[in-house]
Residue frames as a rotation matrix with the C-alpha (Angstrom) as fourth column:
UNK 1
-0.360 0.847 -0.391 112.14
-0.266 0.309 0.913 9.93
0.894 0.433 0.114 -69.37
UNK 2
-0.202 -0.165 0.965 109.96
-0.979 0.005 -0.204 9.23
0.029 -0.986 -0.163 -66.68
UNK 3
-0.979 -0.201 0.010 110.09
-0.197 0.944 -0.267 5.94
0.044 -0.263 -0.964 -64.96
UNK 4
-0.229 0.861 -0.453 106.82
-0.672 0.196 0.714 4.08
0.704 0.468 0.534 -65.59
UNK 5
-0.874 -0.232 0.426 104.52
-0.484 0.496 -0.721 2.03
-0.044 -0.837 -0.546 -63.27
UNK 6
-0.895 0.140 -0.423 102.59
-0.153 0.796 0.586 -0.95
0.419 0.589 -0.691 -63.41
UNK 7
-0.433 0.806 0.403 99.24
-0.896 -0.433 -0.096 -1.05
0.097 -0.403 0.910 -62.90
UNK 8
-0.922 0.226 -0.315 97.35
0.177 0.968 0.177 -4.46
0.345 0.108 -0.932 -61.96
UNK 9
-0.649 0.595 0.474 93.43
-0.718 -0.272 -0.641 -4.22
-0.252 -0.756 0.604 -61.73
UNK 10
-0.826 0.543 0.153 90.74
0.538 0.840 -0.077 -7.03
-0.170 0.018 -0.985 -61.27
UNK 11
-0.762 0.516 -0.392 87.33
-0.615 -0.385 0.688 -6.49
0.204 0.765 0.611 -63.49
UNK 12
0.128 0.421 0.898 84.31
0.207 0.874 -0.440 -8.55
-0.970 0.242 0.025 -63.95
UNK 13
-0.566 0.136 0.813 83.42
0.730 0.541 0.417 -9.91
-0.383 0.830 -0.405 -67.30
UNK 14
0.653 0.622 0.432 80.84
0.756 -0.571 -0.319 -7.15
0.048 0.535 -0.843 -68.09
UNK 15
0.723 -0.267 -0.637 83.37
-0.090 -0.951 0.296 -4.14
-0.685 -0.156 -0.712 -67.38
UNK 16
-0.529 -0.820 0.217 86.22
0.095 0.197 0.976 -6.12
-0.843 0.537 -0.027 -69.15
UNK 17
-0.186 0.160 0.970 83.89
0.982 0.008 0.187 -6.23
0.022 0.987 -0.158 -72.39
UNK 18
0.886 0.463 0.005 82.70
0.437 -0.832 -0.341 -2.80
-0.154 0.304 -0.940 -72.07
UNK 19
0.549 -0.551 -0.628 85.95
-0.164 -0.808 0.566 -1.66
-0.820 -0.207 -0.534 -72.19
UNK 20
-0.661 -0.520 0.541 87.36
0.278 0.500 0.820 -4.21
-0.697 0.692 -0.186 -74.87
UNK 21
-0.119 0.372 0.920 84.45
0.975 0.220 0.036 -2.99
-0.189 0.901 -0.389 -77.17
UNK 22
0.932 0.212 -0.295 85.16
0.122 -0.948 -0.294 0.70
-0.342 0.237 -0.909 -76.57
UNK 23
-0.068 -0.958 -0.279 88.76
-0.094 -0.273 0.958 0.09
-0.993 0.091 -0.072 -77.31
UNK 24
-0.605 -0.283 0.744 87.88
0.642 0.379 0.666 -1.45
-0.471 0.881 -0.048 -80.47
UNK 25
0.414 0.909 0.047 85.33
0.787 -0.331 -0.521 0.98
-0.458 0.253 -0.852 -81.60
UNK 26
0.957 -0.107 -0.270 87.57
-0.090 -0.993 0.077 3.87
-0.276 -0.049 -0.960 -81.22
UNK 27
0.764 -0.644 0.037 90.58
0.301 0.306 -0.903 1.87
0.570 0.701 0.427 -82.39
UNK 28
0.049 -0.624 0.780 92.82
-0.935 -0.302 -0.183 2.98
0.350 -0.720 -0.599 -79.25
UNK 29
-0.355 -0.349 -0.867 94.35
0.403 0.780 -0.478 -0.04
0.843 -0.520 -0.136 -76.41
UNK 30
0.714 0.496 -0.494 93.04
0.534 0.072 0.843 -0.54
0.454 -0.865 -0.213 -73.26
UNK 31
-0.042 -0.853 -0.521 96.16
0.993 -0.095 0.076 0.73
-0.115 -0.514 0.850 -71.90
UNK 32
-0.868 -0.232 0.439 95.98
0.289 -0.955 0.066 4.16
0.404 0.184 0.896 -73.69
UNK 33
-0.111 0.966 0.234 92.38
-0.167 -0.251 0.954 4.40
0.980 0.067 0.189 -73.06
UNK 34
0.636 0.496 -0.592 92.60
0.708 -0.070 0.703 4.10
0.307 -0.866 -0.395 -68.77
UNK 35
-0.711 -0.688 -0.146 96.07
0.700 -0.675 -0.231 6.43
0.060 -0.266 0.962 -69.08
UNK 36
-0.669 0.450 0.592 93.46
0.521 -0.285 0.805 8.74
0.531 0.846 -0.044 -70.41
UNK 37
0.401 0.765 -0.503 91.22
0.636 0.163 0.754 8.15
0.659 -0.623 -0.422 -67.86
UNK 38
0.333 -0.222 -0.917 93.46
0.931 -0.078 0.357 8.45
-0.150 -0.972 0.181 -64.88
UNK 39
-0.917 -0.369 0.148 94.84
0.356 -0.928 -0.108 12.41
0.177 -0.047 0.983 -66.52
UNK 40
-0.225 0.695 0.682 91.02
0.004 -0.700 0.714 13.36
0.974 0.163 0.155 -66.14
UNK 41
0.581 0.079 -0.810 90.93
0.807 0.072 0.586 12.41
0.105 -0.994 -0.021 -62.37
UNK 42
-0.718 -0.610 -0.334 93.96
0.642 -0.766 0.019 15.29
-0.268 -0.201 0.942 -62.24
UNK 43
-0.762 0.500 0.412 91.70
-0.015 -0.649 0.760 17.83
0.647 0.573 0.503 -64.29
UNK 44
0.158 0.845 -0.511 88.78
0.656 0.297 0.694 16.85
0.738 -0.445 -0.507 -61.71
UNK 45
0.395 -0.343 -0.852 90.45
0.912 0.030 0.410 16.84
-0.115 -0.939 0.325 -58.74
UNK 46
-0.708 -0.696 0.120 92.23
0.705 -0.707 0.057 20.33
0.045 0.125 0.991 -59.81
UNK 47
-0.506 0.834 0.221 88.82
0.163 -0.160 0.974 21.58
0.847 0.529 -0.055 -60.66
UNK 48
0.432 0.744 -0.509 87.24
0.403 0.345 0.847 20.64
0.807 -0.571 -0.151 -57.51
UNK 49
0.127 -0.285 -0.950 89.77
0.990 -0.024 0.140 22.23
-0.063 -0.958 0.279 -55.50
UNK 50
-0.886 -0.172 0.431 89.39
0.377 -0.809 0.451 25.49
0.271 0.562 0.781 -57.14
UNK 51
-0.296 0.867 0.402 85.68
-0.164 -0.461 0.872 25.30
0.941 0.192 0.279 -56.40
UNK 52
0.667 0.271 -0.694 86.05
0.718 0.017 0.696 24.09
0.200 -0.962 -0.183 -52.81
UNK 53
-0.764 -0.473 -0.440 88.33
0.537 -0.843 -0.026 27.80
-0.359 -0.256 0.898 -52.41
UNK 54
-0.603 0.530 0.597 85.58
-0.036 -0.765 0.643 29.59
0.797 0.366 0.481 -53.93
UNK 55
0.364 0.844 -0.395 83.39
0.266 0.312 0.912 28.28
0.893 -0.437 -0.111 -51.66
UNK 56
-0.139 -0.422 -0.896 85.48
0.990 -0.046 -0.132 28.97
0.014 -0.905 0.424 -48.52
UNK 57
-0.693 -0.655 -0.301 86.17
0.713 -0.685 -0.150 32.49
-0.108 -0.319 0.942 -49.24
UNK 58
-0.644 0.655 0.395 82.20
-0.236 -0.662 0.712 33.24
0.728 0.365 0.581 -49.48
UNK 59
-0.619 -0.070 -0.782 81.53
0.711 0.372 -0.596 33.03
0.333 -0.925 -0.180 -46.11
């Protein structure tokens, strides 16, 4: 299994509800709901370097 790490992040009050009333909406934990998050930054970022090689090689 892999070895898990701890995340610690500082909010205001309006981000901390917006997230505490999208967890409840959708019935998910904050926790599952920024894991979530942080695999679409991969997908982005995987994305984006795909399209900054297209770009290069149309010179």
């Amino acid at each position: 299994m892999t070895q898990k790490r701890e995340i610690t992040i500082r909010v205001s009050e309006q981000e901390f509800a917006m997230l505490e009333t999208h967890c409840q909406a959708v019935g998910r934990t904050k926790t599952d709901i920024l894991r979530e998050f942080i695999r679409t930054l991969g997908k982005f970022a995987s994305s984006n370097h795909t399209h900054s090689l297209n770009k290069s090689t149309n010179l």
